[in-house]
C-alpha positions as CSV (number, residue, x, y, z in Angstrom):
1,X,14.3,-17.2,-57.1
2,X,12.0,-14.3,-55.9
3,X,9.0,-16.1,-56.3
4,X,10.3,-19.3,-54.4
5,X,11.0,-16.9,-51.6
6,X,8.0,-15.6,-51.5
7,X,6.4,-18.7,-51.7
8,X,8.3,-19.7,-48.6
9,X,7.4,-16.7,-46.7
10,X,3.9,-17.4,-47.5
11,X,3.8,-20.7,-46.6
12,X,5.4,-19.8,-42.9
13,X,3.1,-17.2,-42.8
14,X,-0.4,-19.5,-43.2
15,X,1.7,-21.9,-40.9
16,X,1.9,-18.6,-38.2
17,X,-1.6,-17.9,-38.6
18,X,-3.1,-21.8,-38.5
19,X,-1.0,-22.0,-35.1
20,X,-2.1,-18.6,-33.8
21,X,-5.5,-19.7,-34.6
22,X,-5.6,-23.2,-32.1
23,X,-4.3,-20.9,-29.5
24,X,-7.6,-20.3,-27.1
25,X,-6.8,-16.8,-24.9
26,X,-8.6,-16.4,-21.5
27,X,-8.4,-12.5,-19.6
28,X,-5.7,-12.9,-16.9
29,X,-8.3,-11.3,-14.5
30,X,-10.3,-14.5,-14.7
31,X,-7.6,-16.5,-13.0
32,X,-5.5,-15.9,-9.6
33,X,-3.5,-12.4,-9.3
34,X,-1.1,-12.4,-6.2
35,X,1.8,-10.6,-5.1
36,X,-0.1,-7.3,-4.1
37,X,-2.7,-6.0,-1.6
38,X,-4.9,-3.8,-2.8
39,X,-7.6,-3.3,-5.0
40,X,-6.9,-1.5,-8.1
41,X,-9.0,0.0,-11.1
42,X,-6.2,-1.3,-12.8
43,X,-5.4,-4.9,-12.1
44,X,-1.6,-5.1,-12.7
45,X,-1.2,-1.4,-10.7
46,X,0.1,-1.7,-7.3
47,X,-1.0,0.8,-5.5
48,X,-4.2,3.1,-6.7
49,X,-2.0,6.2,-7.2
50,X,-5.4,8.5,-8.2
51,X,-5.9,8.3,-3.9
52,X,-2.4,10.0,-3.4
53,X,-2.5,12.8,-4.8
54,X,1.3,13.9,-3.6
55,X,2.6,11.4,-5.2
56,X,4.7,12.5,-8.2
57,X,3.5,11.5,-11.4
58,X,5.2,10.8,-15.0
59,X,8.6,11.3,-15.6
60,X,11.4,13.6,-14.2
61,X,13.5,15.6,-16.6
62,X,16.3,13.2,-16.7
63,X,13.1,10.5,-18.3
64,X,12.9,8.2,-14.7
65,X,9.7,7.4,-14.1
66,X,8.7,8.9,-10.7
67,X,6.9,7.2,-7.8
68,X,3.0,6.9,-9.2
69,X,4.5,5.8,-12.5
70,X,6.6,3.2,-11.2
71,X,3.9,2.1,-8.6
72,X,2.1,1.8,-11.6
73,X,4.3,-1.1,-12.9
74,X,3.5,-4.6,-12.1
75,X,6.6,-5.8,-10.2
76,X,6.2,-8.6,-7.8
77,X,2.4,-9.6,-9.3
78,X,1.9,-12.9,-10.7
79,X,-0.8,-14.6,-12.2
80,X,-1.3,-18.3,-10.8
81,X,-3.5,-21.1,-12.6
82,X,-2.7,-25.0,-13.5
83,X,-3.5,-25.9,-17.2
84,X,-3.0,-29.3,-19.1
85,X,-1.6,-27.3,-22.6
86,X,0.9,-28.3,-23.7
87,X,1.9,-25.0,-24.5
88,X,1.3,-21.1,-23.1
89,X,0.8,-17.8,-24.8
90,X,0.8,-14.3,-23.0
91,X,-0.8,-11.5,-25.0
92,X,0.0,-8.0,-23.7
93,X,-0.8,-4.3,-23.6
94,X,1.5,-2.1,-22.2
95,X,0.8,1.7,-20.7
96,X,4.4,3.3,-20.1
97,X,7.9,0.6,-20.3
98,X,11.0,2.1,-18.8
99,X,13.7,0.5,-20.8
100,X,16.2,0.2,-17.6
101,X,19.5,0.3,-19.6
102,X,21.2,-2.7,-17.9
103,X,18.3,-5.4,-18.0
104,X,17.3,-7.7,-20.4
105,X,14.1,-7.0,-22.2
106,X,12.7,-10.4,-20.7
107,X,12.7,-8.5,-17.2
108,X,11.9,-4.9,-18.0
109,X,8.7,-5.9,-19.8
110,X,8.5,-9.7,-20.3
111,X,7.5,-12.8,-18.5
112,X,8.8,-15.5,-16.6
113,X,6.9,-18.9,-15.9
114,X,7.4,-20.6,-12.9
115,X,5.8,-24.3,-13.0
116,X,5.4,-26.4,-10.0
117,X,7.1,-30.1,-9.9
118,X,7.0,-32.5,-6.8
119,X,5.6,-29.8,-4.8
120,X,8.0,-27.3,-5.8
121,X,8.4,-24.3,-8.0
122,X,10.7,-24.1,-11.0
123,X,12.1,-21.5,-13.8
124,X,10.4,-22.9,-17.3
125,X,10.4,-19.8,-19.2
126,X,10.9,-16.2,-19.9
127,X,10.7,-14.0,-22.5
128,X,10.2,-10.5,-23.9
129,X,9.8,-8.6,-27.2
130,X,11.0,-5.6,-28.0
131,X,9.0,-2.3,-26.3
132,X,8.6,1.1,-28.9
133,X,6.3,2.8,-26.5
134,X,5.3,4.5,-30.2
135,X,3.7,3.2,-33.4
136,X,4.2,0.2,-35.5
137,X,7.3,-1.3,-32.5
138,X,4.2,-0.9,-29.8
139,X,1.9,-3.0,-31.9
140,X,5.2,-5.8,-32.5
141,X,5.3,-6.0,-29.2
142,X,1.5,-6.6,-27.8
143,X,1.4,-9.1,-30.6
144,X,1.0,-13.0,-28.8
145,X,4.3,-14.1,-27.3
146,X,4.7,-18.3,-26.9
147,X,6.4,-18.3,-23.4
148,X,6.8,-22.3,-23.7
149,X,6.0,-25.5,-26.1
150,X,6.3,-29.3,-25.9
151,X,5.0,-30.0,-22.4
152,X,3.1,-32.9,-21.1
153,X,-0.5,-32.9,-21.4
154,X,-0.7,-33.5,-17.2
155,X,-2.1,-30.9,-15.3
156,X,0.3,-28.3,-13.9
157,X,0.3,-25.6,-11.1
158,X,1.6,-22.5,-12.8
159,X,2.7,-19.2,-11.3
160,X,3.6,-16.5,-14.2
161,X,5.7,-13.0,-12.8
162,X,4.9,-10.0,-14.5
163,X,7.5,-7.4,-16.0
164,X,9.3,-5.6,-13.6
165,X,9.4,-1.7,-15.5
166,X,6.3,-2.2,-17.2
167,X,2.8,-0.8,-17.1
168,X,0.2,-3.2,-18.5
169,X,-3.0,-2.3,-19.1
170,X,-4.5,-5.4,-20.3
171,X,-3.4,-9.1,-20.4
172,X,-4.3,-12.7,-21.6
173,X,-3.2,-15.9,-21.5
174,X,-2.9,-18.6,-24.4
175,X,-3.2,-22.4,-24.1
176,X,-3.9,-25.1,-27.1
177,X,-7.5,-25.1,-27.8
178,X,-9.5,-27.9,-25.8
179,X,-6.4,-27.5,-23.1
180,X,-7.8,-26.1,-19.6
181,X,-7.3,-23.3,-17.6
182,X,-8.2,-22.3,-14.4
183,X,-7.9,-20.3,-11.5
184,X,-5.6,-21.8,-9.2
185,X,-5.2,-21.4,-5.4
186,X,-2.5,-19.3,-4.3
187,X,0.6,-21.7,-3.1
188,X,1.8,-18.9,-0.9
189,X,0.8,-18.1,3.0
190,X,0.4,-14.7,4.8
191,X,0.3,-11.2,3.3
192,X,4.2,-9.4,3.9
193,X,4.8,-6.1,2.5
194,X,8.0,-5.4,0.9
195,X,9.1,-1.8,0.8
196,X,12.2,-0.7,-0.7
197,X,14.6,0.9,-3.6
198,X,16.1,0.0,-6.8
199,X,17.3,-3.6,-5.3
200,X,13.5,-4.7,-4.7
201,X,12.3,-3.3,-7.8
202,X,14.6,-5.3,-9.1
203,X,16.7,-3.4,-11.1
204,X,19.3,-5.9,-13.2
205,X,17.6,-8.6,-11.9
206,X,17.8,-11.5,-15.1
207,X,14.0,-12.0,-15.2
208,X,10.8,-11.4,-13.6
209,X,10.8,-14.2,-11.0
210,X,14.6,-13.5,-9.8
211,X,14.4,-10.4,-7.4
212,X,15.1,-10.6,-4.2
213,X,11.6,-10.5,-2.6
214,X,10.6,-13.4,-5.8
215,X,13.6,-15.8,-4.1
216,X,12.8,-15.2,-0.7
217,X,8.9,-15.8,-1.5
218,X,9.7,-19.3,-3.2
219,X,11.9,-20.6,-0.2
220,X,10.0,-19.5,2.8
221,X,6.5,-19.8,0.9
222,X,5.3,-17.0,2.0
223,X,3.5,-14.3,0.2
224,X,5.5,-10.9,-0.7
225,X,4.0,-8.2,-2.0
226,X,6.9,-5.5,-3.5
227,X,6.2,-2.1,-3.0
228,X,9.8,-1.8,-4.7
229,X,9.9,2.0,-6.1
230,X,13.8,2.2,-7.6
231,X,15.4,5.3,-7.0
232,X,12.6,7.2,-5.4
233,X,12.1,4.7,-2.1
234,X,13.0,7.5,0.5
235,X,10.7,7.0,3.2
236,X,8.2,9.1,2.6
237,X,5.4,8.9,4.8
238,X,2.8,8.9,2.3
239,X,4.3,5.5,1.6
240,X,3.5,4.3,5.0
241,X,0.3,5.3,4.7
242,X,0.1,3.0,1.7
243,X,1.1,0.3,3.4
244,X,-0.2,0.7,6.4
245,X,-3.7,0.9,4.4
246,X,-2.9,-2.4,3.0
247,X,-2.9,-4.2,6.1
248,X,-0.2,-6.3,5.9
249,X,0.7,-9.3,8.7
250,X,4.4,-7.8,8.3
251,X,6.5,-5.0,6.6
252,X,10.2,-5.5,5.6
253,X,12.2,-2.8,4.7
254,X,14.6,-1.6,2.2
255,X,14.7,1.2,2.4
256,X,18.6,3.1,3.8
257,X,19.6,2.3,-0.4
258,X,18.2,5.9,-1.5
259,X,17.8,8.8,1.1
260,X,20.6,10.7,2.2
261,X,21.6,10.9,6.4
262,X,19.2,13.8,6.9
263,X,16.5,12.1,5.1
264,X,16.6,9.3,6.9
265,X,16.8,11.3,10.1
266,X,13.8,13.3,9.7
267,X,11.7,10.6,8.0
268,X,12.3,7.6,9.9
269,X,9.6,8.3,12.9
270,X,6.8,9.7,10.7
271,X,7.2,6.7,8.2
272,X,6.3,4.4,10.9
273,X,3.9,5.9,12.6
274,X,2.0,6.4,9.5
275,X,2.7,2.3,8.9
276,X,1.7,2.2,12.5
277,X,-1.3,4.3,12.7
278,X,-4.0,1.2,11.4
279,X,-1.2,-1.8,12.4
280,X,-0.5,-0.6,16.4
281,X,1.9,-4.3,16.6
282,X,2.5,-5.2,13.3
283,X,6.6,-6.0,13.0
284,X,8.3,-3.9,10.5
285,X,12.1,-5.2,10.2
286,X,14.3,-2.7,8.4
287,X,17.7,-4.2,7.1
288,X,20.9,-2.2,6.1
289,X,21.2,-1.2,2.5
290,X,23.9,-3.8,1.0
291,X,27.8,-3.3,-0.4
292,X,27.9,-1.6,-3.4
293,X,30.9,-3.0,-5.2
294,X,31.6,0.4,-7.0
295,X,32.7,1.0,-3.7
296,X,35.8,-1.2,-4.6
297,X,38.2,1.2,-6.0
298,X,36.2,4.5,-6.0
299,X,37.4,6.0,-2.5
300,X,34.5,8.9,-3.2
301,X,31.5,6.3,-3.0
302,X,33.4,4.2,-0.6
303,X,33.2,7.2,1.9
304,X,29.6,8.0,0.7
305,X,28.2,4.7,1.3
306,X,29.7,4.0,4.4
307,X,28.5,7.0,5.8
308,X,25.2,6.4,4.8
309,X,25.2,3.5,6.2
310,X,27.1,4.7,9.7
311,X,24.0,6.6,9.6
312,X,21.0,4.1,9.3
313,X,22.6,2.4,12.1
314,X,23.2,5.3,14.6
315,X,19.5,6.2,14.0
316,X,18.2,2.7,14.1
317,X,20.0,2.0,17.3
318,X,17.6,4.6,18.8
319,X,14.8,3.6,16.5
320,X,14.3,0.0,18.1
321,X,14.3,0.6,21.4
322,X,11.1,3.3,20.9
323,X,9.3,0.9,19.1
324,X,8.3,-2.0,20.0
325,X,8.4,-4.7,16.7
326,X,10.5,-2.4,15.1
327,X,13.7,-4.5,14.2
328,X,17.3,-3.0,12.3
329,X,18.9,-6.4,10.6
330,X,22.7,-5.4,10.4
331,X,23.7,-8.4,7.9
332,X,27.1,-8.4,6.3
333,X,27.8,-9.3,2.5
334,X,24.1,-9.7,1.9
335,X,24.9,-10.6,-2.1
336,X,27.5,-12.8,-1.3
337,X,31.5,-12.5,-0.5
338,X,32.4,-13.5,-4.3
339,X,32.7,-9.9,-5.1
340,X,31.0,-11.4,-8.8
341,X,27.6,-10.6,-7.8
342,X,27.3,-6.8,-9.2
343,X,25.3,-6.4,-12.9
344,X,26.3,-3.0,-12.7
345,X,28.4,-1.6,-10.0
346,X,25.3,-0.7,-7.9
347,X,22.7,-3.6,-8.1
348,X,22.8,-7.2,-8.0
349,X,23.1,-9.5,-10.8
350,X,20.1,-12.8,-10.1
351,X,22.9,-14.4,-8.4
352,X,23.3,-11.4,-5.9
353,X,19.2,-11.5,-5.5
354,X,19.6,-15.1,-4.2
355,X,22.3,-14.7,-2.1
356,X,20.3,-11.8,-0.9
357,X,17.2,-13.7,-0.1
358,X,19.3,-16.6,1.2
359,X,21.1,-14.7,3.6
360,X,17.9,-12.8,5.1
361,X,15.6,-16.0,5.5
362,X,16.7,-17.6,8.9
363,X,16.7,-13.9,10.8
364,X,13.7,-13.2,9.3
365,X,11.9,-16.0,10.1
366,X,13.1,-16.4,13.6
367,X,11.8,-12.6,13.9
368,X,8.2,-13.4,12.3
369,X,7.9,-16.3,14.4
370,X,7.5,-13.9,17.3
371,X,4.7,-12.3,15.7
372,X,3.0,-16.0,15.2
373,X,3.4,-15.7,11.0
374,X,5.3,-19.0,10.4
């Protein structure tokens, strides 16, 4: 009986390597990377944290990444190219994976395909391995993940979101040997920055391509690039700086989820001016953080959040009239009225993402449309 099973595991095992062998990789880089704005030694970084020095490296004593590390991770970048194969491979390497403890693993550090049909984009895949930053689980997990199988042989448009609390330092993708792939033009219009916390991270989002900023991008077509940092988005002006470097067409903002009344008081002014100082009319539209449903019963956090949020607005009411282009979106139930939109108490579930995005679109628009970015 022991023989047979090895036998068996044998045979699946030449089976796994004659199939791993007709897989043809090519280096991501070689094909179309969108959803950022700079130009990084590292590819899948976001920003090119070695040029701000004050911002705060590794982790903090509690083990969250701080802001270099997570603007290290490639949230919001996608790789975009059309192939024929019936069948795609992604082959990572990971720097540091922040195993956020109420995601799936096909968020934190997986990948989620997006394939275009009659001109539109749709969900075809996502998945994730298990990430042991250390040792044997590190090499399990860079080994070459099938993201999808069984597809026509017709050439397809395909736009692949990168993990969300990840730092990769390398990646390829695999199609069927004599399948094509190519570079493929970016299906999205404009450059529009997207600042903010934990929500545009995308913190309990279900995969790569459902965060707020990824819905939004798919139903307006335009291009966001997420400068989402999770806990530590606090208006710092050495953020605005970033941006403003980047030279977006617009800046939307996120950013009353994480710093406290005074915070927001004394950094509002200098973060815009330093978005400001290379983008003199560039709109930047701030929006009020959203309801937290551990608000519901907790009368503690009730009384926090709304007065942090009493705050934003008193400050924002003098904000907008000393700027011009400067806009404060006060939009109620932003993740929907259900109250069954929470993954966690504090962020949105997909679902919430998506009512998010749905219910910022029309203001948005009509507000970019002044600026001439349709």
């Amino acid at each position: 009986m022991k023989k047979a099973l090895l036998l068996i595991g044998l045979l699946f095992a030449i089976v796994g390597v004659s199939v791993a062998n007709t897989i043809k990789y090519v280096d991501a880089t070689t094909l179309t990377i969108a959803g950022k704005l700079s130009p990084t030694t590292n590819p899948y970084h976001r920003v090119e944290v070695t040029d701000y020095p004050s911002l705060r490296n590794g982790i903090s004593r509690t083990g969250k990444p701080l802001e270099a590390t997570l603007l290290k991770m490639s949230t919001g970048i996608m790789v975009i190219f059309e192939t024929d194969s019936p069948e795609i491979w992604v082959k990572p390497e990971y720097g540091f994976t922040y195993p956020f403890y109420s995601m799936p693993m096909s968020a934190t550090h997986g990948f989620n395909l997006y394939i275009e049909k009659d001109g539109k984009l749709g969900w075809a895949a996502s998945r994730g391995r298990t990430v042991d930053a250390q040792g044997e689980g590190k090499a399990k997990a860079e080994r070459p993940l099938r993201l999808i199988a069984n597809m026509e042989g017709t050439m397809k448009r395909c736009v692949l979101y990168l993990p969300l609390y990840s730092e990769l330092l390398s990646l390829k993708i695999g199609v069927a040997e004599g399948a094509t792939i190519r570079a493929a033009k970016n299906p999205f219009r404009h450059n529009i920055a997207v600042f903010g916390s934990s929500f545009t991270h995308g913190a309990t989002a279900s995969c790569a391509g459902q965060t707020w900023p990824a819905f939004f991008s798919r139903s307006t077509g335009l291009h966001i690039c997420s400068y989402g940092m999770s806990a530590y988005s606090k208006l710092q002006p050495v953020v605005g700086e970033i941006i403003g470097k980047a030279k977006p067409d617009a800046l939307i903002c996120d950013s009353f989820s994480n710093p406290n009344c005074e915070q927001i008081k004394s950094r509002i002014r200098p973060f815009i001016n330093a978005v400001r100082k290379e983008n003199p009319n560039m709109p930047i539209i701030f929006l009020r953080t959203i309801y937290r449903e551990s608000r519901n019963f907790d009368r503690k956090a009730d009384k926090s959040e709304q007065a942090r949020i009493d705050c934003a607005a008193a400050v924002m009411k003098e904000v907008v009239k000393e700027y011009k282009g400067v806009y404060y979106l006060e939009i109620d139930n932003m993740t929907g009225t259900t109250g069954e939109t929470s993954g966690d108490g504090v962020h949105p579930h997909s679902m919430g993402y998506y009512e998010w995005a749905n219910a910022v679109k029309k203001p948005i628009m009509k507000i970019l449309k002044k600026h001439n970015i349709k």
